[in-house]
KETI-645027 format. One record per residue: x, y, z of N, C-alpha, C in turn. Coordinates in steps of 0.02 Angstrom, whole numbers, plus 50000, padded with zeros to 5 digits. Example, Ala and Ser with C-alpha at 12.3 -4.5 7.8 and 13.67 -1.06 7.14 Angstrom:
2
506604971650390506154977550390506604983550390/506424988850354506844994750357506455000250394/
This chain:
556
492254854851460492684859651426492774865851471/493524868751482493304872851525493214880951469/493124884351517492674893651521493294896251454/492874899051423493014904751374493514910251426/494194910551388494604917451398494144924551389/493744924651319493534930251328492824929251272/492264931351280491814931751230491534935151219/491264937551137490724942551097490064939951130/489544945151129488834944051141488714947351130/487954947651111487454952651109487344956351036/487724953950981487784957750935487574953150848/488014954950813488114950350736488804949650719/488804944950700489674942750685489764940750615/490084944250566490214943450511490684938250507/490704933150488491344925050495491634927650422/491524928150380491874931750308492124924850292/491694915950292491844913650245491444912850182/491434907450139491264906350102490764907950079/490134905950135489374907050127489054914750161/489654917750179489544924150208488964922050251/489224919450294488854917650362488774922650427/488204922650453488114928650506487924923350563/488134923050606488034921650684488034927050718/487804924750803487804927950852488434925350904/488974929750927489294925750990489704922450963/490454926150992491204920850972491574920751041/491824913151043492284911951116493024911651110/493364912751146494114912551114494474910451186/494954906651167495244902651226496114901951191/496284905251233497174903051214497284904951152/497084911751126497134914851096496794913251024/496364908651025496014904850961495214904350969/494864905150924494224902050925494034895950957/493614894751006493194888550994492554886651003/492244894851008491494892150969491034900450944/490844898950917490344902650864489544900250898/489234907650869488564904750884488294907150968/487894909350984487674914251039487444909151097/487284901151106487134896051135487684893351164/488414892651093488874890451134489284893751162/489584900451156489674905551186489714906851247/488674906451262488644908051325488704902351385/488744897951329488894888551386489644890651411/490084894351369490784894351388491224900751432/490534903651430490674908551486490604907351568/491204909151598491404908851661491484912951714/491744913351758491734918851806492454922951807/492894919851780493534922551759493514927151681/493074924851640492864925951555492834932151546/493104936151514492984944451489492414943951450/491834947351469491294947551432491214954551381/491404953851312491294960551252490704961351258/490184964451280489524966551233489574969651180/489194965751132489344970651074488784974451050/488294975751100487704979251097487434981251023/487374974750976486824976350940487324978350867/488174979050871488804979950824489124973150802/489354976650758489624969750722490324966550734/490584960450766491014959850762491364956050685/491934958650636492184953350594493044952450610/493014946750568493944945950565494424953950578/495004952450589495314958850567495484959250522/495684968250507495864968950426496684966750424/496944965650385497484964050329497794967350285/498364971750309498474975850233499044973150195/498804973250130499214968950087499994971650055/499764979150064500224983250053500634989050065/500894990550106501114996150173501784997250186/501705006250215502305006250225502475009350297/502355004150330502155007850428502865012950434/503405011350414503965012950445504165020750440/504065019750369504185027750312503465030350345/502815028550366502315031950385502315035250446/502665030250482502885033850552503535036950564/503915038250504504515044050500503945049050497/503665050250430503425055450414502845057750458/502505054050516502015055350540502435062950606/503205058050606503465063550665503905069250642/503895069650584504305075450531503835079050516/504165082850449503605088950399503165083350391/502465082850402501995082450377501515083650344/501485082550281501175087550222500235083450187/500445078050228499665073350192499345075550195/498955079350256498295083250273498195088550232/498565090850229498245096850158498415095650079/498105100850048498105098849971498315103749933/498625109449947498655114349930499415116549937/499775121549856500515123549874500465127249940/500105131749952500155136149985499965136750069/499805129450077499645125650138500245121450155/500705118150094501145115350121501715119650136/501835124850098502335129750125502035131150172/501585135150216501595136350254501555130950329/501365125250306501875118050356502475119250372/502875120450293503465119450290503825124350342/503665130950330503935136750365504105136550426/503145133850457503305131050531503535126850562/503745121150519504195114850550504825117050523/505095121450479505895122350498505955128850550/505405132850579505555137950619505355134250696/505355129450703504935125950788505645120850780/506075118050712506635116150734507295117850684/507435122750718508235127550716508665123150694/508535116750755509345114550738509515107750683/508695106150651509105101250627509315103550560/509815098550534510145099850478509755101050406/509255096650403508905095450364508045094450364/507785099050312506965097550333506685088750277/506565085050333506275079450279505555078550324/505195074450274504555071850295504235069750220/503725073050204503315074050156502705072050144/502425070350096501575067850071501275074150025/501295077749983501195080949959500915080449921/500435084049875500045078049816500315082149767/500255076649697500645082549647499915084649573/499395084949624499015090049596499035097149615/499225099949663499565103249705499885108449651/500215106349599500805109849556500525108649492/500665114649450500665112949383500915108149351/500755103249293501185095449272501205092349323/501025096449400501185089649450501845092349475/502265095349455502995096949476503095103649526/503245102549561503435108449602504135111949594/504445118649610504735120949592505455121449674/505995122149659506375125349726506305131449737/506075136649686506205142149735505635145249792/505185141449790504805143349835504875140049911/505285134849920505695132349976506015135749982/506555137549953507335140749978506905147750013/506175149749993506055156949992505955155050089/505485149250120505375146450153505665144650233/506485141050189506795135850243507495142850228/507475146050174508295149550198508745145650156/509205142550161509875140350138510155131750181/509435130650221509495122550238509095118950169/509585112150183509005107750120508275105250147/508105104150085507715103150106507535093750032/507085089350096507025082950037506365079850052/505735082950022505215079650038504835078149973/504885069649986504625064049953503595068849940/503565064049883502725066549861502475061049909/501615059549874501245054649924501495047549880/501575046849813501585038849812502535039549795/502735041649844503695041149831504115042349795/503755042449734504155040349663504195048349657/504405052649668504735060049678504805062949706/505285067349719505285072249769505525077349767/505125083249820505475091149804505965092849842/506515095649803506945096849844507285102749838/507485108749870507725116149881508495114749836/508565121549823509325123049774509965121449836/509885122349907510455118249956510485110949935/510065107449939509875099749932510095100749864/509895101549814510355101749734511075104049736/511345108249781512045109149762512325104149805/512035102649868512575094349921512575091349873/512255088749824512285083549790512765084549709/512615089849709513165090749652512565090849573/511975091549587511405091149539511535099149514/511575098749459512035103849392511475104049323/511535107649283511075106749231511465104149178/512255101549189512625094849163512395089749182/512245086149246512025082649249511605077349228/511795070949200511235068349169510895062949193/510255063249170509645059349204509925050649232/509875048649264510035042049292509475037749242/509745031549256509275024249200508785025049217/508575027149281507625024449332507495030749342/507605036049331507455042149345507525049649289/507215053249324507155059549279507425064749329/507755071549304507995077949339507465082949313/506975085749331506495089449299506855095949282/506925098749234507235107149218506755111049198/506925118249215506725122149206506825125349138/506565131749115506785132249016507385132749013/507925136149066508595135249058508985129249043/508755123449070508975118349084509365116549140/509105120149216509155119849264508815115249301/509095111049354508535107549382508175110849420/507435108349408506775114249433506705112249498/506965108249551506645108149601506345099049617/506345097149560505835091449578506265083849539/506525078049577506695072349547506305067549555/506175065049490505745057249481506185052149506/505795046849517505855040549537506795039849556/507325035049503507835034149542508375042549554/508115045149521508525052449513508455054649600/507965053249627507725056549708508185052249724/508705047749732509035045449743509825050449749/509855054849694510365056749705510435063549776/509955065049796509885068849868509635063349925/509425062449919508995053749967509605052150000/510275050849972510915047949991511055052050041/511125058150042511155064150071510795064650151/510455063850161509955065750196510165059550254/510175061750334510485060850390510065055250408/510405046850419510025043050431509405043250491/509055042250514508725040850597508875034850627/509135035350688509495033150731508905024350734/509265020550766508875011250775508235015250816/508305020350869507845022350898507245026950861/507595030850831507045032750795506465027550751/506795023250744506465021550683506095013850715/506245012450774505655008050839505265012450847/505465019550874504995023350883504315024050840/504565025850757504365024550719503665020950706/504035013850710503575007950687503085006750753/503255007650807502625009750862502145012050855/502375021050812501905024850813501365023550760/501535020050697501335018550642500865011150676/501195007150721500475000350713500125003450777/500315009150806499535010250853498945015150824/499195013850738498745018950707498525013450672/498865008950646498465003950605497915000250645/498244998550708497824994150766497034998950753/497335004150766496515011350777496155010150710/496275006050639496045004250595495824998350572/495674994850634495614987350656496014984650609/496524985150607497194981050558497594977550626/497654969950592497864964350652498494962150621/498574964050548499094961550499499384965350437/499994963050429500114969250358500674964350319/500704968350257501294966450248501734971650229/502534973250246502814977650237503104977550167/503104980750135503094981650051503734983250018/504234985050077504934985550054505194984150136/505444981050139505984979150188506564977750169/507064983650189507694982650157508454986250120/507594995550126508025000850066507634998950020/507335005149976507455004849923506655011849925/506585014149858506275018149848506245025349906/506825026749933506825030849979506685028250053/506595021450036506265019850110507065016950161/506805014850223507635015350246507315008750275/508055004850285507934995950302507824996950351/507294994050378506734992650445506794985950464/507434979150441507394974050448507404972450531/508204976050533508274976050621507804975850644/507284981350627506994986050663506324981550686/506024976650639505454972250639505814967150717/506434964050692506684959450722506634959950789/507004966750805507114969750872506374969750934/505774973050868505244973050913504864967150915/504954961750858504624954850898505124953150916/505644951850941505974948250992505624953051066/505664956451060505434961751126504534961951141/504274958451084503584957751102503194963951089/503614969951078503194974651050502854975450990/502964969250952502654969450890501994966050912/501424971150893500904966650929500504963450858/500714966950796500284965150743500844957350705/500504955650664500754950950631500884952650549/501734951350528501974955550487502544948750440/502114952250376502644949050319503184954150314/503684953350269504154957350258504274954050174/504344961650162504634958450082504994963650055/505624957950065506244960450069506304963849962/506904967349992506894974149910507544969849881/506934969649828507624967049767507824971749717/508344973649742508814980549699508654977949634/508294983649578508424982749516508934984949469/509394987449504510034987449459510444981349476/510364976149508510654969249535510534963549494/510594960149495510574951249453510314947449532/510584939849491510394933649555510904932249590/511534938749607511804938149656511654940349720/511094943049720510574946649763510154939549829/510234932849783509894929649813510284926249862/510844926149871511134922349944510994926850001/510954932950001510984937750049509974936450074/509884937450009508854937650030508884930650049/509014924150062509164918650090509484917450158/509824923250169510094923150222509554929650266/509334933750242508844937150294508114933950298/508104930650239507444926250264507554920450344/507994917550337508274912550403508334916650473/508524922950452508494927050511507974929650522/507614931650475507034934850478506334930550485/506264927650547505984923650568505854926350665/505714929850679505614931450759504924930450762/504554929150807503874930150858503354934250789/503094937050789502494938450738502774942650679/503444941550646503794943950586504164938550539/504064938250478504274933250462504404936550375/505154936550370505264939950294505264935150250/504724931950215504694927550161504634927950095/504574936550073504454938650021504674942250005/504874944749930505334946949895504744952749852/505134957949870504844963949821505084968649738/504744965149693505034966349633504734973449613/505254977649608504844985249566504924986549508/504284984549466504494984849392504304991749355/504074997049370503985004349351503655008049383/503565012949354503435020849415502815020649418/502605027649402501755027549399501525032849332/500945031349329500865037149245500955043149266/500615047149309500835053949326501545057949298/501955052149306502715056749286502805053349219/502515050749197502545047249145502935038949127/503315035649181503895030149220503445023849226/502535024449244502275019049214502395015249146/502585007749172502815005649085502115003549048/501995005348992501685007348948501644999648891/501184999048850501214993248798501125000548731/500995005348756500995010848712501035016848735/501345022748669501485029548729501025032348743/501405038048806500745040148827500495046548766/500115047948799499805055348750499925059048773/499875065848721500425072648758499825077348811/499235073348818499165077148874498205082348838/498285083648770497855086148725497555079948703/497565075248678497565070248653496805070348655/496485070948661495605068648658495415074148598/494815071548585494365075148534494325081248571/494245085348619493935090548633494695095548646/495075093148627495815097148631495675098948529/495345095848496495755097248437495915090448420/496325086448459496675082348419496405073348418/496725069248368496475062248383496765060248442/496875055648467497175051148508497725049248488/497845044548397498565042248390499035045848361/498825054448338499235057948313499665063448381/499415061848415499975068648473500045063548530/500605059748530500725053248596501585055748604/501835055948648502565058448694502805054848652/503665053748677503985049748656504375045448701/503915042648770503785039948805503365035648803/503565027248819503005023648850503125021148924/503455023548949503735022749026504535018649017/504345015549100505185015149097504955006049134/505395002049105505464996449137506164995749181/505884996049240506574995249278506974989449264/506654982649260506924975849236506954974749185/507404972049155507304968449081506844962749091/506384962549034506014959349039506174950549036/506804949749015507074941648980507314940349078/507674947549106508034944049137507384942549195/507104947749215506424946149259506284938449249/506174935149196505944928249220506424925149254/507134925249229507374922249267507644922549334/507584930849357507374930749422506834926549468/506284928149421505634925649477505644917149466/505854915849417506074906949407506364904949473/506964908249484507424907949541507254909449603/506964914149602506414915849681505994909649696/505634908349654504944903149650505354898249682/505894895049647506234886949659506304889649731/506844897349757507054895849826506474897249888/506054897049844505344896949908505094902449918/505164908749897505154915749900504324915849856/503884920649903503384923449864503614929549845/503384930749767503644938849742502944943149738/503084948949759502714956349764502884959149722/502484960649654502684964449621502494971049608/502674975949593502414982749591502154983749514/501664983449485501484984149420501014989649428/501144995749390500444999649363500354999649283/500844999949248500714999349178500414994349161/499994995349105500284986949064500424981249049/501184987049005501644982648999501844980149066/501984983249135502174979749175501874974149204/501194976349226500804969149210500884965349170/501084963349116500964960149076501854955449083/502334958849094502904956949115502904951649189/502534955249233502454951649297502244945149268/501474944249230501114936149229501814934449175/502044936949151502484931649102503004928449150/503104932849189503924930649239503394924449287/502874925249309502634919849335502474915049302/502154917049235502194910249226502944904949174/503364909649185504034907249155504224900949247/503984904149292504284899749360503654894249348/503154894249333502604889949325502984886049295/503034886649227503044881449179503874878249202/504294882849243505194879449253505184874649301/504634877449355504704874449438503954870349438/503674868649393503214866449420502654869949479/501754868649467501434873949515501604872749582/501814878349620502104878549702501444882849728/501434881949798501054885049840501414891349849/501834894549786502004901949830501514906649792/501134911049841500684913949830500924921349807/501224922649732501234929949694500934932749671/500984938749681500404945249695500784950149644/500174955449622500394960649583500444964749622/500304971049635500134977049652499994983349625/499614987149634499254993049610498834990249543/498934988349490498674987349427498184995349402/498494996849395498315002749398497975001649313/498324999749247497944999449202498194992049182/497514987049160497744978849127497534980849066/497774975849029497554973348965497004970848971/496534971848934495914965748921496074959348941/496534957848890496834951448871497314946548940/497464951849006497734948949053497424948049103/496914952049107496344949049161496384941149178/496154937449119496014930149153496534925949163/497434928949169497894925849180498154926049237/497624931949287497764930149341497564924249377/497104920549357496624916349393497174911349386/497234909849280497624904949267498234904849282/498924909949314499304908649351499294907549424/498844907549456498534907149528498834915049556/499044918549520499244928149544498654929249564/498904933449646498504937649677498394945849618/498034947749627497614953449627497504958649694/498394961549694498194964749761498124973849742/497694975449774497154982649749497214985649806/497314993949774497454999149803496665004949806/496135001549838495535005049805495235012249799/495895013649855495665022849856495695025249797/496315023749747496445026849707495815026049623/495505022549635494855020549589494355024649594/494595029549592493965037349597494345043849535/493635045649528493875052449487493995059249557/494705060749562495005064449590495495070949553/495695075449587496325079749555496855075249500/497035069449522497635067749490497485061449443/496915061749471496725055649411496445058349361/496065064649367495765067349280496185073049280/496635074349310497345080349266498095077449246/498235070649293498655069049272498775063349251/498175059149255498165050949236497915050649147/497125053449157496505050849113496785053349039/497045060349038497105064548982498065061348927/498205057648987499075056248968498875047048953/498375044748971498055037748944497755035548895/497235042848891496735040148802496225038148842/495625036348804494875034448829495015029248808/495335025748790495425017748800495635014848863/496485017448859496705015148928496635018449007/495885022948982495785024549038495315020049054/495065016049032494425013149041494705006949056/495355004749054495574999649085495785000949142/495735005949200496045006649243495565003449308/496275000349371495734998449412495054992049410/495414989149370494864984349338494454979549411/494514980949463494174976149518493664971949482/493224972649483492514969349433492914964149383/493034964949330493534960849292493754955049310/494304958549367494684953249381494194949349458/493654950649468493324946449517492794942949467/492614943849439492204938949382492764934249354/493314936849330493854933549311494014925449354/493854928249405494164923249468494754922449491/495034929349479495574929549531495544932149590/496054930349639496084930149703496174938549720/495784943149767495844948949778496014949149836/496554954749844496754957049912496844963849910/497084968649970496974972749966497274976850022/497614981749995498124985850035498214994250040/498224997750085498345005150045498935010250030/499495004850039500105008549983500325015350050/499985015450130500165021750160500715021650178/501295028550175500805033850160500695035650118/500455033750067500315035550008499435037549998/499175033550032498305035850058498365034550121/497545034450144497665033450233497635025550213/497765023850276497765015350281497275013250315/496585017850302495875015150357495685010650292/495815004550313495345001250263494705001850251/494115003450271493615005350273493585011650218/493895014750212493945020350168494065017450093/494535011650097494725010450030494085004550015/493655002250088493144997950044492615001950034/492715007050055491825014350030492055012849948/492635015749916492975018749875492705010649819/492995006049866493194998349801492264998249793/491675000149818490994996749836490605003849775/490945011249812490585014349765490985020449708/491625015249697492015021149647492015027949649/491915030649710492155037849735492345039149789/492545045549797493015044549840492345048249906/492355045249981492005049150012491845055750040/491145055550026490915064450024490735066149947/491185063449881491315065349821490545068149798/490435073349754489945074249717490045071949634/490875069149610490925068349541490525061049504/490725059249466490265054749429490765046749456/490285043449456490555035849482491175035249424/491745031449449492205030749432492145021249382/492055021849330492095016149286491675010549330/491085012549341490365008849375490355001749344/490554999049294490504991749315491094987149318/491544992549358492354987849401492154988149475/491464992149491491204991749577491224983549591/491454981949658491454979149694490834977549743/490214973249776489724974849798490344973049881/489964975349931490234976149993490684968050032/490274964150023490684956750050491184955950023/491284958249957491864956849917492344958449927/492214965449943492614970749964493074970450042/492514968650090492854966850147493184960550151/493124955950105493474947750097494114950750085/494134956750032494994957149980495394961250058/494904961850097495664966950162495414961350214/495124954750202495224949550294495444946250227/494924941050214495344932250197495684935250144/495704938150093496084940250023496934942150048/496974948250085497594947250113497864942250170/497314939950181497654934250250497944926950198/497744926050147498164921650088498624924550076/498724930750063499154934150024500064932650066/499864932850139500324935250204500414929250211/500044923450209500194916050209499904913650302/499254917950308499034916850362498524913850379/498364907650363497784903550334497304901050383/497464905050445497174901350507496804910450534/496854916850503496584919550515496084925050432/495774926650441495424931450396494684929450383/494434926350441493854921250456493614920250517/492994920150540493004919150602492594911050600/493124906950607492764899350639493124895350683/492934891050704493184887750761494014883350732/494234886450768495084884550778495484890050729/495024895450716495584901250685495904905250745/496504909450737496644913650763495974917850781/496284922450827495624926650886496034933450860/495904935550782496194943350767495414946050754/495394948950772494564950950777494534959850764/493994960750738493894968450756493074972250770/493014974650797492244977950816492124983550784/491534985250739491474990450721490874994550746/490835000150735490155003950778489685003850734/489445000950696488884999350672488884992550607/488414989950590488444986250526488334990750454/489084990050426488814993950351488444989950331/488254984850303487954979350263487054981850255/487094988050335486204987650349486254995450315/486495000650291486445004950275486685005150205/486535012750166486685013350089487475012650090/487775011150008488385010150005488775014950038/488395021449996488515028650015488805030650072/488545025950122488615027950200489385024750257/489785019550208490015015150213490635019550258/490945025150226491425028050239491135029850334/490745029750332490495030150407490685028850473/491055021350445491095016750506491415017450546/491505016150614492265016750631492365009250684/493235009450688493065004350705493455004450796/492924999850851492945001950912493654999750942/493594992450942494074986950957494454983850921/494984982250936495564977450891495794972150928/495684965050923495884960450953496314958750927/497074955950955497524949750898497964945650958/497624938250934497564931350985497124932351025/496454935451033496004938851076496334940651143/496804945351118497104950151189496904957851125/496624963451181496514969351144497164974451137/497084976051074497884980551054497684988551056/496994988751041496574995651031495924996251056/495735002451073495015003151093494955010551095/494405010751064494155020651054494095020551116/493865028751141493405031851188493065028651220/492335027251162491715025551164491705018751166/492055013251152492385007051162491665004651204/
């Protein structure tokens, strides 16, 4: 047999299958495994062979994100950038300095803002216009679904306190009945239109800058969560195509393409026709992204009941079922016609991504699956929820029984600013206690994967498996976040390698054994040997994918 291309030594190798197996020593030849184990390894090392030491570190699979948004991450990484801080008075003063360092452009966009940040969560325009002057201004929050925007940006658009609220969206007003500054979900749409596309170059640029940050997060794979338009995001289809034909795509990428919810199933010749195209070198658009509601914060999560006005607990005064909005969110789809969407997806081969945090929206998703179950007979297309932000009791074990992924957002499974001011108190101590259910649905036996929605959090997976292992967020001093939905650590790292490597339909990597792909990653120490506590610690050195290296720290 001849010499190993390149091999691990000297260290522990997490394989992340079944039996959570630990060896010493992996060989990789022509971009694949072919041997495990520290004996055969070193039989296959040669004089040509790149020798890794991994001095005593762990090598495992690479991570997998199930849910991402590289493109919109690397707009915003080179615009206003607002993620890093948490504060109004930190992002204005961002703001100030990125429209005074650039004069000339027309418009200030970027964003990430958190909307604990603001009272209700809502931010106001006049403290922009006080800011930027008389340019607009359109910056998206951290999970999309709103955005602030200056009284210039409200008058281009023609946003009036006539104006009335769109089907998928809200115009927030002020007591006049002015708009205050801030549009929900499809309403950010009516300035969004507005706002000056970025050039094919920008937006390669873009997706560059965004996978040499994922690579730096030992991420070998993703899947892109809207490809296509839609939620503010701008079609990146070209844009995938362009760079694996050109080989600059070094990661390996689903695409799932946006299915307009104001559309029917005339939507599907066109998603039929970019799937055929959408087929280059390590990109492949096979999946279809269904958005079935907002998130509870603005209240657009769909609901099986309303929310509460916010007082709602015993220590306000009041019960729980006597002071509830007159809101239970918003279903973007009808629920009759959704099945027969995903009926129709399922038959034309399409895996669907669905966006569920409510509920009811959960509860809509397993029905639309299993309406294609019971029409099409069981198919190998592997459909996924996303976020689940709150289940039913009662839907937990229908993930298993529709074969639905369980794909989890784990940062957000901590007591934080926006989860006990704007989630817990507008839920009830019931449906707060359904939130995040990980535990549940892994006893359940459904399939977990796992993604971080950036930019909406960071996309270090490692961060979201501290978070999925010890329900807080790292550093946190608050109280564990619903302690028996924790995740213990293998579990955790399975739902971001093999959990999303099913998810992406990549069955030959999220494992390290002989004849998988060579997507590998090195980390600077073994969490497994330290407290949970410590997990957020790690970092990770190397990124292999086909065992050619895409990343390497410093200290490497």
């Amino acid at each position: 047999m001849s010499d190993a291309d390149l091999v691990f030594i000297g260290g522990h190798v997490h394989t992340g299958d079944a039996a959570r197996t630990r060896t010493g020593g992996v060989a990789v030849r022509d971009g694949r495994i072919v041997a495990i184990g520290e004996p055969d390894t070193r039989a296959l090392t040669g004089q040509r062979t790149e020798v890794v030491d991994l001095r005593g570190r762990l090598l495992i699979p690479g991570f997998q994100d199930a849910h991402v948004h590289p493109v919109q991450g690397g707009l915003e990484l080179g615009a206003c950038d607002l993620s890093q801080v948490n504060t109004a008075d930190e992002y204005l003063q961002i703001i100030r300095a990125y429209a005074d360092a650039h004069p000339d452009l027309e418009w200030i966009t970027g964003g990430g803002w958190a909307m604990e940040a603001f009272p209700g969560g809502i931010p106001t325009r006049e403290p922009l216009d006080a800011v930027v002057g008389d340019r607009p201004v359109f910056l998206p929050n951290r999970d999309h679904h709103g955005a602030w925007v200056s009284s210039r940006a409200l008058e281009l658009a023609g946003i009036t306190a006539g104006t009335p609220d769109p089907r998928d969206g809200r115009i927030e007003r002020d007591a006049q009945g002015e708009p205050a500054g801030m549009l929900q979900e499809g309403a950010a749409d009516l300035v969004e239109r507005l706002v000056p596309i970025p050039s094919p170059d920008d937006l390669r640029r873009a997706l560059l800058r965004a996978q040499a940050l994922l690579h730096s997060y030992g991420i070998t794979a993703w899947q892109d969560a809207i490809v296509g338009g839609g939620l503010g995001m701008l079609d990146a289809f070209d844009t995938y195509l362009e760079t694996a034909a050109s080989g600059e795509l070094t990661a390996r990428v689903r695409g799932a393409l946006w299915w307009r919810r104001s559309g029917g199933l005339e939507q599907l010749d066109d998603l039929l026709d970019r799937r055929a195209r959408g087929a280059v070198g390590r990109f492949h658009a096979t999946t279809v992204k269904v958005m079935l509601d907002g998130v509870p914060e603005n209240h657009t999560a769909a609901m099986l009941a309303p929310y509460l006005d916010g007082c709602g607990a015993p220590s306000c005064g009041h019960g729980d079922p006597a002071h509830v909005l007159e809101t239970s969110g918003l279903s973007f789809i009808d629920p009759a016609a959704l099945k027969q969407y995903v009926t129709a997806l399922d038959k034309a081969g399409f895996q669907v991504h669905f966006h569920a945090l409510g509920d009811r929206a959960v509860r809509e998703a397993l029905d639309a699956v299993a309406a294609a179950r019971k029409a099409n007979g069981w198919s190998g297309h592997r459909h996924h929820l996303a976020h689940l932000q709150v289940v039913h009791p009662d839907d937990v074990p229908r993930f298993r029984e529709l074969g639905a992924g369980a794909n989890l957002q784990p940062l957000w499974a901590a007591h934080e600013p926006q989860m006990d001011m704007l989630n817990i108190p507008f839920l009830g101590a019931q449906r707060a206690s359904w939130q995040y259910p990980f535990g549940d649905l892994m006893r359940a036996g459904a399939t977990l994967l796992a993604g971080s929605d950036w930019p909406v959090t960071t996309a270090d997976p490692i961060q979201g498996i501290h978070v999925a292992v010890n329900r807080m967020l790292p550093g946190s001093t608050s109280d564990v976040f619903l302690p028996e939905q924790r995740l213990d650590l293998a579990s955790a790292l399975t739902a971001y390698t093999a959990g999303s490597a099913w998810a992406n339909g990549l069955d030959d990597t999220g494992v390290i054994r002989v004849g998988a792909l060579a997507d590998l990653a090195v980390l600077d120490r073994d969490p497994f040997a330290a407290p949970p506590a410590e997990i957020a610690t790690t970092r990770v050195l190397q990124t292999f994918v086909d065992g050619t290296r895409v990343y390497a720290s410093h200290d490497a």
